[in-house]
C-alpha positions, 0 to 999 in steps of 0.5 A: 471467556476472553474479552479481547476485541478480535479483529480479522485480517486479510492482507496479513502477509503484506506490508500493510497487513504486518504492521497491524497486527503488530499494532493490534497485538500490542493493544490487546486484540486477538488476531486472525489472519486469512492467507492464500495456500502456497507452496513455498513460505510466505509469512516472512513479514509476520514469522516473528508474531506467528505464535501470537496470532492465527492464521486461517486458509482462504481466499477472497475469489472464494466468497463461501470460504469468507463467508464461513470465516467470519461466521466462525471467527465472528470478529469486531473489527475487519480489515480488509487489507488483501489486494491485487495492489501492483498497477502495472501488473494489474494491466496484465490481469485485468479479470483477476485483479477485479475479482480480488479487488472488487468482488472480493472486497463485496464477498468481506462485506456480505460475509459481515452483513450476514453474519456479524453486522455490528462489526467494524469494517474498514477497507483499503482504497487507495490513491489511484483513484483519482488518476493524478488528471490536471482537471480534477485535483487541486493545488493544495491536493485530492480531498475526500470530495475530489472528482475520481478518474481511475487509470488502471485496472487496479483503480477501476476495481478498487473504484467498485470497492469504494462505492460498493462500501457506501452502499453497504454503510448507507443501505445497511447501516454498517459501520464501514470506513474507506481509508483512501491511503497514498503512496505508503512505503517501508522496508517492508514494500514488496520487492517489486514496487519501484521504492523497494526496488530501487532501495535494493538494488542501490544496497547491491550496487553500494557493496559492488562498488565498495567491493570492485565487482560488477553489478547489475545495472537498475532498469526503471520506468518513467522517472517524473511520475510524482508520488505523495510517499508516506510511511506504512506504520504511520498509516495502519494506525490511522487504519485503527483511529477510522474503525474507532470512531463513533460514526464510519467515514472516508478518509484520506491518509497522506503527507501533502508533499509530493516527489518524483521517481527521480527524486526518489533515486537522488535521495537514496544515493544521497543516504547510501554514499553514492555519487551520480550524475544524470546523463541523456534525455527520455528513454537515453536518460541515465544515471552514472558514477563519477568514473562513468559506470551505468547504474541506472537506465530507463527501459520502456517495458516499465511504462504503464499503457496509462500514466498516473502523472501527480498525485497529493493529498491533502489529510486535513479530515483525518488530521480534524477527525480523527487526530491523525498526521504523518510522523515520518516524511519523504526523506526519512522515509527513504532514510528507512528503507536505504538503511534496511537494505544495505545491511542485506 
């Protein structure tokens, strides 16, 4: 009989999700995984550890097929990774991203407290929480005490599977920690994230440019909506140190720096060897070469109904707690992502 430590994953397929496995592979962990059934492949981030891990069919709107997992797999740590995670798109299915996001966060933690109550659990939060509202966060950023104020469906849901985590760790004695994790990026973020979007298209761009063809213009949303943007790799091992701890807790993971969308694109132009200028005001604001090519313009179907306008951290628990700290910052971070996708 094995006497690795078995954790579960949902989430596994995303960016969060591939990194810790890789980080619990190489501790010694045996690594299961629930996926949704696709019709096309969707294991990309995970099919260089495929043969290392395995993978199981199922669904957290389906809280019997969780429920039969866990009692089978019967795992000592459960992550809880999986999520309807894009804000803006989370407008557009309210219904679901509360059954992803919050019912089926309950449907992990029943199928834990029925079956494996002595596992470690921890769950995904997030940022979003809090709203970035003026009245409510301080000068030196959000802590784990701040005043919650959710802007979007995805917050509200996720607001449920917050408190619904406290329930369960105070009600049942479970050891449940929320992670309440910032703006974490990588050259693994979904494509559709506005980090990895821009990172991309500027890596398109750089080759038409140097090439002399044409291109496709970037079209984003609001510009000054700030962010606290840390690297992913550095907050899945902080994901690990909470289920480590003798006693479950919430957390917040961040840099404490905050930086605009727009800071965001001057970085990246800066590290891929594009010169900009920024011309025009609100929805005409634009970014152009230097001979006068568009490539970057606002289009308003990328606003939120809702705007979350600043959002920082401050990670002084984790940092006394668990020993944890950001290794990378916001401009390596960029560096990173820009590197990655202009090799593509």
């Amino acid at each position: 009989m094995s006497n690795k430590k078995v954790a579960l994953l949902t989430g596994i397929t995303g960016m969060d999700g591939s990194h810790l496995a890789e980080l619990l592979l190489e501790k010694g962990y045996e690594v299961h995984g629930i996926i949704r059934r696709c019709s096309t492949f969707n294991t990309d981030r995970i099919d260089h550890i495929f043969d290392k891990i395995q993978l199981h069919y199922g669904d957290l709107t389906d809280p019997l097929v969780i429920s039969n997992l866990v009692s089978s797999i019967q795992p000592d740590e459960v992550y809880n990774l999986g999520a309807q995670s894009h804000v803006k798109v989370s407008f557009e299915i309210p219904y679901y991203t509360a059954q992803v996001d919050g019912l089926g966060t309950l449907a992990i933690l029943e199928a834990v407290k029925n079956h494996c109550p002595k596992a470690r659990v921890y769950q995904a939060s997030t940022s979003e929480l809090y709203g970035g509202m003026g009245y409510n966060m301080p000068t030196t950023g959000y802590t784990e005490e701040s005043p919650m104020h959710p802007r979007s469906p995805y917050g509200c849901a996720k607001m449920y599977g917050l408190w619904i985590t406290k329930n369960y760790r105070e009600s049942y004695g479970m050891h449940i920690s929320n992670g309440i994790l910032f703006n974490h990026e990588g050259e693994r973020r979904g494509e559709t994230f506005v980090t990895r979007k821009i990172t991309i298209a500027l890596g398109k761009i750089k080759k038409a440019l140097n090439d002399k063809i044409n291109f496709q213009t970037l079209k984003l949303g609001n510009l000054y909506s700030k962010r606290d943007w840390g690297y992913a790799k550095d907050y899945v091992y902080g994901m690990w140190l909470m289920t480590q701890q003798d006693t479950p807790d919430d957390y917040i993971l961040a840099t404490n720096e905050t930086y605009s969308i727009k800071n965001f694109v001057d970085q990246a132009v800066l590290e891929c060897g594009i010169d900009i200028d920024w011309i025009g005001e609100g929805i005409n604001e634009k970014a152009v070469t230097k001979d006068g090519k568009v490539i970057i313009e606002i289009d308003e179907k990328y606003y939120r109904p809702a705007e979350v306008d600043v959002l920082l951290g401050d990670y002084t628990k984790a940092k006394s707690k668990l020993g944890w700290e950001p290794k990378v910052k916001f401009k390596e971070l960029v560096k990173i992502m820009m590197k990655s996708d202009i090799k593509k």
